[in-house]
C-alpha positions as CSV (number, residue, x, y, z in Angstrom):
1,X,0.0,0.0,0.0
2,X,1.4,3.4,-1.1
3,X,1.6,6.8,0.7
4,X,1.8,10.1,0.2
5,X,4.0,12.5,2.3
6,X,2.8,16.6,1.7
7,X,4.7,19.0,2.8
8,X,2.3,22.1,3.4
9,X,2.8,25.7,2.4
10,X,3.8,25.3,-1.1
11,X,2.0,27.9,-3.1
12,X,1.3,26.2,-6.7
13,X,2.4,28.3,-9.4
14,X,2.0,27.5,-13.8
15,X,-0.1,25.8,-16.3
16,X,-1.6,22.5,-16.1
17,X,-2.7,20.6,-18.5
18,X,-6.5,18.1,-17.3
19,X,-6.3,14.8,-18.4
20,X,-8.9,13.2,-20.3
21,X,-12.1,12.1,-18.8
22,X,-11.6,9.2,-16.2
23,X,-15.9,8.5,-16.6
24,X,-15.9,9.5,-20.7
25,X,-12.8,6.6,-21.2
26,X,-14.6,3.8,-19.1
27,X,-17.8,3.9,-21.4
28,X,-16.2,4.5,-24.5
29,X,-13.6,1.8,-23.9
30,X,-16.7,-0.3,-23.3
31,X,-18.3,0.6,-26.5
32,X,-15.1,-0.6,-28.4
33,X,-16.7,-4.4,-27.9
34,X,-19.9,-3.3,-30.0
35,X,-17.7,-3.8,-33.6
36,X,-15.3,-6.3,-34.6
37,X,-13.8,-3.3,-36.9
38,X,-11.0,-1.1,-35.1
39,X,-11.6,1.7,-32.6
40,X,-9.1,4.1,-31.7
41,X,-9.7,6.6,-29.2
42,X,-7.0,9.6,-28.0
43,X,-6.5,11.1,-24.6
44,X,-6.6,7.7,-22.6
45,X,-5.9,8.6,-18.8
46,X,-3.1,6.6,-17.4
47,X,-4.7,5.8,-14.2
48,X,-5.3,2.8,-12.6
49,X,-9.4,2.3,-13.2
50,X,-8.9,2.8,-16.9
51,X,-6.0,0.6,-17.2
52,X,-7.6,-2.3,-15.4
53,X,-10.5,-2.2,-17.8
54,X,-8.2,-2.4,-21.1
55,X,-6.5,-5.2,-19.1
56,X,-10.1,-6.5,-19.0
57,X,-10.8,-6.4,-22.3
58,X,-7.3,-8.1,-23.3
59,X,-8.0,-10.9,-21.2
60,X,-11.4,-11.8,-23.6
61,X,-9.2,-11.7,-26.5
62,X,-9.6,-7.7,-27.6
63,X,-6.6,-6.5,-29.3
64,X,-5.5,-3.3,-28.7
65,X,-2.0,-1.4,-29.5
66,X,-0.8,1.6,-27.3
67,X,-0.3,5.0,-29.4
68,X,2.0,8.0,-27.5
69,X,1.9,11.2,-29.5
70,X,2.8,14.9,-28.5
71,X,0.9,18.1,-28.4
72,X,1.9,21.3,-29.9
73,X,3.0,22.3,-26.5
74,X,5.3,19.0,-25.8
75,X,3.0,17.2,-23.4
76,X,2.2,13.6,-24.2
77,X,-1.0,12.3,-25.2
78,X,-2.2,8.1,-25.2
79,X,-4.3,6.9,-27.6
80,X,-5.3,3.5,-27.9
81,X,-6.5,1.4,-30.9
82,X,-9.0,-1.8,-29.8
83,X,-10.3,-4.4,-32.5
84,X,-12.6,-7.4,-31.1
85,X,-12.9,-9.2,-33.7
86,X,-12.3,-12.7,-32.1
87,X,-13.2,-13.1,-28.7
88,X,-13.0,-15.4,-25.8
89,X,-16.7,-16.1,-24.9
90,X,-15.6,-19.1,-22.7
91,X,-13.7,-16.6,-20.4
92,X,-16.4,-14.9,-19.9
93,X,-17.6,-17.9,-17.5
94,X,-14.5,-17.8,-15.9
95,X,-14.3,-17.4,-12.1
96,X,-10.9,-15.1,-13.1
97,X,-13.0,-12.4,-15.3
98,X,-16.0,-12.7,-12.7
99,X,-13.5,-11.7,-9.6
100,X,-11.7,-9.0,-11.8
101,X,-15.2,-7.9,-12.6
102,X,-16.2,-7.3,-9.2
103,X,-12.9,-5.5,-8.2
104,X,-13.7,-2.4,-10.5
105,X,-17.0,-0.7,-11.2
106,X,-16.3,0.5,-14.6
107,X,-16.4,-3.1,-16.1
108,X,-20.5,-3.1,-15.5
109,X,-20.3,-1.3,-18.9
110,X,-19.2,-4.2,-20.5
111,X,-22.7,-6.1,-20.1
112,X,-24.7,-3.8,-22.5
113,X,-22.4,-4.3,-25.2
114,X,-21.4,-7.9,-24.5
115,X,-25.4,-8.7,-24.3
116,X,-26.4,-6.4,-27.8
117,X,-23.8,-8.3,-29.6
118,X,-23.3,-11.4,-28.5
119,X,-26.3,-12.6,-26.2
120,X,-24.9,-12.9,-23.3
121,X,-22.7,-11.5,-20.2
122,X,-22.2,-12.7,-16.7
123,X,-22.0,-10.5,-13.4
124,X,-20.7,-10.6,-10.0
125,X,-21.3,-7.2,-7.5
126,X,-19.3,-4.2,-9.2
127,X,-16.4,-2.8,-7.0
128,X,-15.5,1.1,-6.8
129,X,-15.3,3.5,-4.1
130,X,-16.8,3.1,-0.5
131,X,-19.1,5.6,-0.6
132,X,-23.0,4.1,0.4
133,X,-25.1,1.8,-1.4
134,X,-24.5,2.4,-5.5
135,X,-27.5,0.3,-6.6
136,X,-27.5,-1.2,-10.2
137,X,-31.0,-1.3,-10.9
138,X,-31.3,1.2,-13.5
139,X,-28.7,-1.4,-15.6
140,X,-31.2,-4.6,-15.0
141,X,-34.6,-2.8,-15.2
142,X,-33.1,-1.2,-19.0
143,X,-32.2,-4.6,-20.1
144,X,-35.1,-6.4,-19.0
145,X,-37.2,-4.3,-20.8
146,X,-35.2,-4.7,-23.8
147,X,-35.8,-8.6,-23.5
148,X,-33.1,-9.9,-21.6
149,X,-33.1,-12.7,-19.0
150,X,-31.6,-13.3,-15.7
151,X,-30.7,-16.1,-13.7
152,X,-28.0,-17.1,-11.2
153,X,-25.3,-19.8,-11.9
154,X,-25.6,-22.8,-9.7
155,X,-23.6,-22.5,-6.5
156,X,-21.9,-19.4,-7.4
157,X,-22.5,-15.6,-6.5
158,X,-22.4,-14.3,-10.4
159,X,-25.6,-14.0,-12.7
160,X,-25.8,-15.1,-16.3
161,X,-28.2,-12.1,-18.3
162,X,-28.7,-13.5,-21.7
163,X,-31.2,-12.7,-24.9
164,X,-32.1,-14.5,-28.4
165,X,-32.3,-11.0,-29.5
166,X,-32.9,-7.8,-27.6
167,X,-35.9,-5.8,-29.0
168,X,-36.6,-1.7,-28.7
169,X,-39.0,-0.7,-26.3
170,X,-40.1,2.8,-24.8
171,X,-38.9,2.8,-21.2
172,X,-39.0,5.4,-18.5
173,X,-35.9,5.5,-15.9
174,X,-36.3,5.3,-12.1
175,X,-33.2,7.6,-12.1
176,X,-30.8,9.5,-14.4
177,X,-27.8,7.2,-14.1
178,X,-25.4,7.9,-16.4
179,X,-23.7,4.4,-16.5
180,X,-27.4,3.1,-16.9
181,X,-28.2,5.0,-19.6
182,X,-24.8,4.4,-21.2
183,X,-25.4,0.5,-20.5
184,X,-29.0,0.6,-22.0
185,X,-27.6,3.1,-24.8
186,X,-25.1,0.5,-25.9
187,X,-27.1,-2.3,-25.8
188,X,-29.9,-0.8,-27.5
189,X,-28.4,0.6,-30.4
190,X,-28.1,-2.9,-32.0
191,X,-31.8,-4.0,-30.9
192,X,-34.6,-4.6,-33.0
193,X,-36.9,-2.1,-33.7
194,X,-36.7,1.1,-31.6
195,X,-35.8,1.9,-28.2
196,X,-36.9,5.2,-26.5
197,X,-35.5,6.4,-23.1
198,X,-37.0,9.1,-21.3
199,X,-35.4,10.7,-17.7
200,X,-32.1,9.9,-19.6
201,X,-28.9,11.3,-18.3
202,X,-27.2,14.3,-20.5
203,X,-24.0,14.3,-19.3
204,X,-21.2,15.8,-21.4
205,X,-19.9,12.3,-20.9
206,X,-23.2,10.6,-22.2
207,X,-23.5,12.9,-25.2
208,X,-20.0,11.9,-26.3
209,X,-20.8,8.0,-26.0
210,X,-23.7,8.7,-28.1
211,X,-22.0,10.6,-30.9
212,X,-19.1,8.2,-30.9
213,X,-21.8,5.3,-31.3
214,X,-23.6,7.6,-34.0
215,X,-20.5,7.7,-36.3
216,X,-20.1,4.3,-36.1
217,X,-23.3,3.7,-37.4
218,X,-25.8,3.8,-34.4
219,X,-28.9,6.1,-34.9
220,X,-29.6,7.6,-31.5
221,X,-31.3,11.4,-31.7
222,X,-32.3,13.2,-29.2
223,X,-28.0,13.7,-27.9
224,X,-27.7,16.2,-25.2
225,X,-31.4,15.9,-23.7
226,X,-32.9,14.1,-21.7
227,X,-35.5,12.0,-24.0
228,X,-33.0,9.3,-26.4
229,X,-34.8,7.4,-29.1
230,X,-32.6,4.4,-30.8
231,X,-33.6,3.0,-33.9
232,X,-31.6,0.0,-34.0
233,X,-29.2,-1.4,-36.4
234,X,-27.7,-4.9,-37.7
235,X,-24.3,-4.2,-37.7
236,X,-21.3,-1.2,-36.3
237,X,-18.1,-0.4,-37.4
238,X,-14.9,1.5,-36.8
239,X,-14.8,4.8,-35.8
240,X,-11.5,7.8,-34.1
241,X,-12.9,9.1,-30.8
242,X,-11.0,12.2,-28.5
243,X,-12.2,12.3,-24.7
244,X,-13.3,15.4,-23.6
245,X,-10.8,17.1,-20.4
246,X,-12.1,15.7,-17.3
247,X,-14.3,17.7,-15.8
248,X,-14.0,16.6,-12.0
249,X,-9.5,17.4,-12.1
250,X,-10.2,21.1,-13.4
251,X,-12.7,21.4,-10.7
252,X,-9.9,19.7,-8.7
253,X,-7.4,21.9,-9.9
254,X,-9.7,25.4,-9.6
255,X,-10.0,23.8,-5.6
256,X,-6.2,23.7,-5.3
257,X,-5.5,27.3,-7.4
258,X,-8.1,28.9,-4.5
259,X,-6.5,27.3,-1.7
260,X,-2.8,27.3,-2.3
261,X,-1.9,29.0,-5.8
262,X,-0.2,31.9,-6.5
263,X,-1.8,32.1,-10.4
264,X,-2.5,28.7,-11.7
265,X,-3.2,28.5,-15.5
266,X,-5.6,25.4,-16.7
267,X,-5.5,24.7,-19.9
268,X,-7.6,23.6,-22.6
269,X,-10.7,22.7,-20.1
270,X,-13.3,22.7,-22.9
271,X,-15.2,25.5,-21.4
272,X,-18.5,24.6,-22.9
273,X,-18.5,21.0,-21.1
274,X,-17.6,22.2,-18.0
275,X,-21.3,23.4,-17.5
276,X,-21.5,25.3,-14.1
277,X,-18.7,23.7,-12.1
278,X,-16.6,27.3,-12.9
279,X,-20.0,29.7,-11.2
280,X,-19.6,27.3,-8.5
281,X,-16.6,28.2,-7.4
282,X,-17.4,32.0,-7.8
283,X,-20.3,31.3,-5.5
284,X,-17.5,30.7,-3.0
285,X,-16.2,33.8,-3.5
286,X,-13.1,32.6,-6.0
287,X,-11.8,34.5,-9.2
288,X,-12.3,32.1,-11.8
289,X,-11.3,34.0,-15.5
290,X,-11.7,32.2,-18.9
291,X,-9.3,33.0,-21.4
292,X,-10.1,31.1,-24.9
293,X,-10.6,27.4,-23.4
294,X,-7.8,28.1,-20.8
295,X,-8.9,28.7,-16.6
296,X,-7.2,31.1,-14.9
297,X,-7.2,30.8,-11.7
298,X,-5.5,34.0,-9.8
299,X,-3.5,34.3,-6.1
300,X,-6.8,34.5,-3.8
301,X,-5.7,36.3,-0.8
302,X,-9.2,35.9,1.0
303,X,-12.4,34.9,-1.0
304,X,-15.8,35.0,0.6
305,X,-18.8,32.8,0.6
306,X,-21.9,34.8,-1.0
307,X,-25.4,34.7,0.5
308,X,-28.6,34.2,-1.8
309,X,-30.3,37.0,-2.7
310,X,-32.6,37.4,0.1
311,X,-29.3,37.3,2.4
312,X,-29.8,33.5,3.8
313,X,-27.2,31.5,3.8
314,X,-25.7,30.1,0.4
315,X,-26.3,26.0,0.1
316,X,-24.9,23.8,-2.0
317,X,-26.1,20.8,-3.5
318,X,-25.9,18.1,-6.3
319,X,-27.9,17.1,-8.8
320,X,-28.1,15.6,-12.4
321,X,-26.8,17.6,-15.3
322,X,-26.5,20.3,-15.8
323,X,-26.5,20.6,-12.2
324,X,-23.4,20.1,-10.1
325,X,-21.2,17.0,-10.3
326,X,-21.5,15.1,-7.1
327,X,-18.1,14.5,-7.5
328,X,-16.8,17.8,-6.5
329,X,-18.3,18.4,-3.7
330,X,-15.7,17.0,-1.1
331,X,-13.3,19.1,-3.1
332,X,-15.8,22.3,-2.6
333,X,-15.9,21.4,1.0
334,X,-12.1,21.4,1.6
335,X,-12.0,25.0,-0.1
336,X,-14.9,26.3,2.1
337,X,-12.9,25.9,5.1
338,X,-10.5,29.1,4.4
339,X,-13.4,30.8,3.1
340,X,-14.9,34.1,4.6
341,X,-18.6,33.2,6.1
342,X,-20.6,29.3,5.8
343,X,-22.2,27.6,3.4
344,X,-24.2,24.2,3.6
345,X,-23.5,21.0,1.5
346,X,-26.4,19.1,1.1
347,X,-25.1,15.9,-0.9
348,X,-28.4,13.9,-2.3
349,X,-26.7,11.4,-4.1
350,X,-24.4,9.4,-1.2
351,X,-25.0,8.4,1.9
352,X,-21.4,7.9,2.8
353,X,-19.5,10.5,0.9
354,X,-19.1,13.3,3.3
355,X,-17.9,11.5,6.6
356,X,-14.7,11.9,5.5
357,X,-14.8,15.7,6.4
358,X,-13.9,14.0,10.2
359,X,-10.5,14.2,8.9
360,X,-11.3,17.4,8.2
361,X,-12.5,18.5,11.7
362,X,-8.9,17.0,13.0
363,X,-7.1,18.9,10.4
364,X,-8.8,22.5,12.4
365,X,-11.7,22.7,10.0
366,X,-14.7,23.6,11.4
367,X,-17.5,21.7,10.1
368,X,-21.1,20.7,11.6
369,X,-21.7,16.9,10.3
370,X,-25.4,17.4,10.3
371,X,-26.2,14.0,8.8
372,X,-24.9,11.7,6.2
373,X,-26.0,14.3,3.3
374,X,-25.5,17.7,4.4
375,X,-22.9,19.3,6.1
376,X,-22.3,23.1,7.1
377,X,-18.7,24.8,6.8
378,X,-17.3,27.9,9.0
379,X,-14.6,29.6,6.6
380,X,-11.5,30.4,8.7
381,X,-10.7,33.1,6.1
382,X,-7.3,32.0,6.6
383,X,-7.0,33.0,9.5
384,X,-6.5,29.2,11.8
385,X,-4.8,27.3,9.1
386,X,-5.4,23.6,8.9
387,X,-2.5,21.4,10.9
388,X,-0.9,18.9,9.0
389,X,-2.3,14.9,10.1
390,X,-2.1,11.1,9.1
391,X,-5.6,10.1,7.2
392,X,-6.1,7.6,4.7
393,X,-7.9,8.5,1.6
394,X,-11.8,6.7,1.5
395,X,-12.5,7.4,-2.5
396,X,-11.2,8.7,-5.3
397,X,-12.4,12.0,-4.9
398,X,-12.4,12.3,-1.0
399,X,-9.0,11.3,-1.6
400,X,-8.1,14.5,-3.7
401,X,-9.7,16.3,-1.2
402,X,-7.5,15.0,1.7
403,X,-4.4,16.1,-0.7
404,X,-5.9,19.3,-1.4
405,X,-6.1,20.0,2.4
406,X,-2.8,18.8,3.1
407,X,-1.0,21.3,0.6
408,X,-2.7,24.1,2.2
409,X,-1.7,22.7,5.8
410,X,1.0,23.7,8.4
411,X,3.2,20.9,8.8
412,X,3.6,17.2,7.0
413,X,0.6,15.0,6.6
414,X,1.0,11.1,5.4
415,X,-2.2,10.3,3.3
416,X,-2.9,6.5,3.3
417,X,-4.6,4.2,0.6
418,X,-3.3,6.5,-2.0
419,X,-4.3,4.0,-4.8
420,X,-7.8,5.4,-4.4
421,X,-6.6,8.3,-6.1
422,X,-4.2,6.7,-8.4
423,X,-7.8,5.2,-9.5
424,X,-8.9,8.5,-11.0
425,X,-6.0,11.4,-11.2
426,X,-3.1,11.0,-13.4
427,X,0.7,11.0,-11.8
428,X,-0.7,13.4,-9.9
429,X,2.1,14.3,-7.5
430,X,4.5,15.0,-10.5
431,X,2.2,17.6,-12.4
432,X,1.6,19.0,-8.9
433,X,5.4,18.9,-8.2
434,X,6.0,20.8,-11.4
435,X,3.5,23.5,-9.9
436,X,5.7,24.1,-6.8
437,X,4.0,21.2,-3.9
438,X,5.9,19.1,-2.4
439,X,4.7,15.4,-2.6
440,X,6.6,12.2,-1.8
441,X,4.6,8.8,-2.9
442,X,6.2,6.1,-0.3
């Protein structure tokens, strides 16, 4: 088990470059399984999720061939080519793939394709991060309306889902799941007849899937809202794909500028995708300045929470797009605690995610735990700054939060379990490093 060792009080200072989209690359890498002809797709994150999943789809039989190429500015980028074209169906049965299965979350993703295209898939409970119950049902309700069958294996914890041949239907989700309506996306577009989701999920993510699918032959309209119709097709083909910048590390790195920058640059964020995650943070009181698709961040000497208009106090919640990102929220809670005045969390999605601000409280941070979903922050204004500690990182993005906090801290922290992180930021402590931090994996 790695560690980090942060040094606090190292102001971050340069350009960063985002990597590409931890949540974009799972489904599209997923998608690749739909065609026997060759997929490549550019801006790969090297992190550990992502990697496990193309390990995944080596171990059915998926070739695939690792492109490094360089940017204008001499940063690298990864692109991958996949072709399954001849695929181990047998080892899908395998107690091997079922175990790997269950160790990462991503590889649920796999089932809609597997099932469109071959008629079958197998499943054991998805891992991922520790944050409350993640329930799948969106994912079995989908395909069960599209015709498919479940049924458990004798004497083992995995179910077999299998179909003669899925067929469109007009279905109506329980939630807007973005990984369930990627999974029923991708198993619908090679259905019969025509498949019609409303209370779909619009992510920037989703919408990307969806063109990708579209230009290789799938016929999905509706991209972007949140009513899909699918008119399926017999047969799809090879297709180029770029991931957008991930959305959740330039609202990391907007977090980390605010906190402990001294003029951060982010660069090329795809401003367009980035929805309101950038008027968040200027809720909070935090210069945020586009310039073209680049973030810049300024030195924020003090920044100060505002109030709603009728002078009560300014809450914060998630929600489906184009609301706020769940997934920044920890990060948003870090940065409230050098903040001038409070603000209230209110975090619908999780029941687990926000007890790691206890780690928080021990750092100094003044925070009322009010239950598992909401949580209200006193801003120190900078004024108590958080002491250094020894945590261990619960999630990815808690995790990022924890690191956040440490950089900003008096003292040395230790972060433990740091390959939570590794699951979703890229080399993280080198392009920090580069910034000015100083980070020591161990």
């Amino acid at each position: 088990m790695a560690s980090f060792l942060i040094e606090g009080g190292h102001a971050l200072k340069g350009t960063i470059q985002p990597q590409g989209a931890k949540n974009e690359a799972l489904q599209v890498i997923c998608a690749t399984l739909l065609t026997g002809e060759k997929v490549t797709i550019s801006n790969i994150p090297d992190i550990r999720d992502v990697n496990n999943l193309i390990q995944l789809l080596r171990d059915i039989g998926v070739r695939e061939e690792k492109i490094i190429s360089t940017r204008a500015d001499g940063s690298s980028v990864t692109s991958y080519s996949f072709q399954a074209d001849s695929l181990n169906l047998d080892y899908l049965e395998s107690d091997e793939f079922v175990r790997k299965c269950s160790e990462l979350r991503g590889s649920i993703m796999m089932i809609g394709p597997l099932l469109a295209r071959f008629g079958k898939a197998y499943l054991a409970k998805p891992g991922g991060d520790q944050i409350g119950r993640r329930r799948l049902d969106t994912h079995f309700l989908g395909f069960d309306k599209l015709g498919a069958k479940f049924e458990q294996v004798e004497g083992r914890s995995v179910y077999k889902i299998a179909t003669q041949k899925l067929r469109g239907t007009y279905m109506l989700l329980d939630e807007a799941s973005v990984t369930g309506t990627a999974n029923i996306v991708m198993a619908a577009v090679l259905a019969k007849g025509t498949t019609t989701i409303y209370n779909a999920a619009c992510e920037p993510y989703l919408q990307q899937l969806c063109n990708m699918l579209n230009r290789m032959g799938a016929r999905i309209s509706g991209v972007g809202s949140n009513l899909l119709t699918i008119e399926g097709v017999t047969k799809l083909h090879g297709t180029d794909h770029a991931i957008l910048p991930d959305m959740i590390e330039v609202g990391s790195f907007i977090g980390m500028a605010a906190m402990v920058g001294d003029g951060v640059r982010i660069k090329d964020v795809s401003l367009k995708n980035l929805g309101i995650i950038p008027d968040v943070f200027r809720r909070m009181g935090i210069k945020v300045k586009a310039e073209g698709d680049d973030l810049i961040v300024p030195t924020q000497r003090h920044y100060e929470i505002q109030s709603f208009m009728d002078g009560t106090t300014m809450i914060i919640a998630d929600a489906p797009w184009p609301g706020l990102t769940p997934d920044l929220l920890s990060v948003l809670i870090t940065v409230a605690t050098q903040a001038r005045g409070s603000v209230l969390f209110h975090q619908k999605m999780f029941e687990s995610r926000l007890f790691f601000v206890d780690k928080l409280i021990d750092m100094g941070a003044q925070i009322i735990l009010c239950d598992p979903h909401r949580a209200v922050v006193v801003g120190h204004d900078r004024k108590i700054p958080l002491r250094g500690g020894r945590m261990s990182s619960p999630d990815i993005r808690a995790g990022i939060a924890l690191l956040i906090a440490a950089m900003s801290a008096k003292g040395t922290s230790r972060i433990d379990n740091i390959e939570q992180i590794d699951r979703g930021y890229e080399h993280i402590e080198d392009r920090l490093n580069a910034l000015g931090a100083c980070i020591t994996r161990v």
